[in-house]
C-alpha positions, 0 to 999 in steps of 0.5 A: 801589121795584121790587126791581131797581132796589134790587138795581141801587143796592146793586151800584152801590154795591159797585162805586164802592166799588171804583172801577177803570176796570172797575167803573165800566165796569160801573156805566156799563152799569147806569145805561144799563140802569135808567133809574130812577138817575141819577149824574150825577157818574159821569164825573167820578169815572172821570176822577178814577180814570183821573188818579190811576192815571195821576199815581201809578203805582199803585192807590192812589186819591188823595184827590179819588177818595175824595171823590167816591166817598164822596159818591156812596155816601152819595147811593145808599144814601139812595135804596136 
């Protein structure tokens, strides 16, 4: 695996971690960028986080959020 595409995968990481509109915004312009990841569940994640931050009023992220999050994750540290 050519080294930007690992440095890519581990940033990608770090940033679904932290799942904010921004982040994903970020990880968003990565995926365009490298054409060598692929998540395709990254849409459903942002409308995930948009309804959480929406139905709560507040940071916390709700429990589909985490979900998708944490099997995203496992997926890209698989692949790094």
């Amino acid at each position: 695996m050519e080294s930007q595409t690992r440095y890519d995968l581990n940033y990608l990481i770090k940033l679904l971690e932290l799942s904010t509109p921004d982040s994903l915004n970020i990880a968003s312009a990565i995926l365009k960028r490298n054409h060598e990841i692929d998540i395709p569940e990254l849409p459903q994640l942002r409308q995930a986080v948009y309804r959480s931050l929406s139905e709560k009023k507040n940071r916390q992220l709700s429990q589909e959020v985490r979900e998708i999050k944490t099997k995203l994750i496992a997926s890209l540290a698989q692949n790094s």
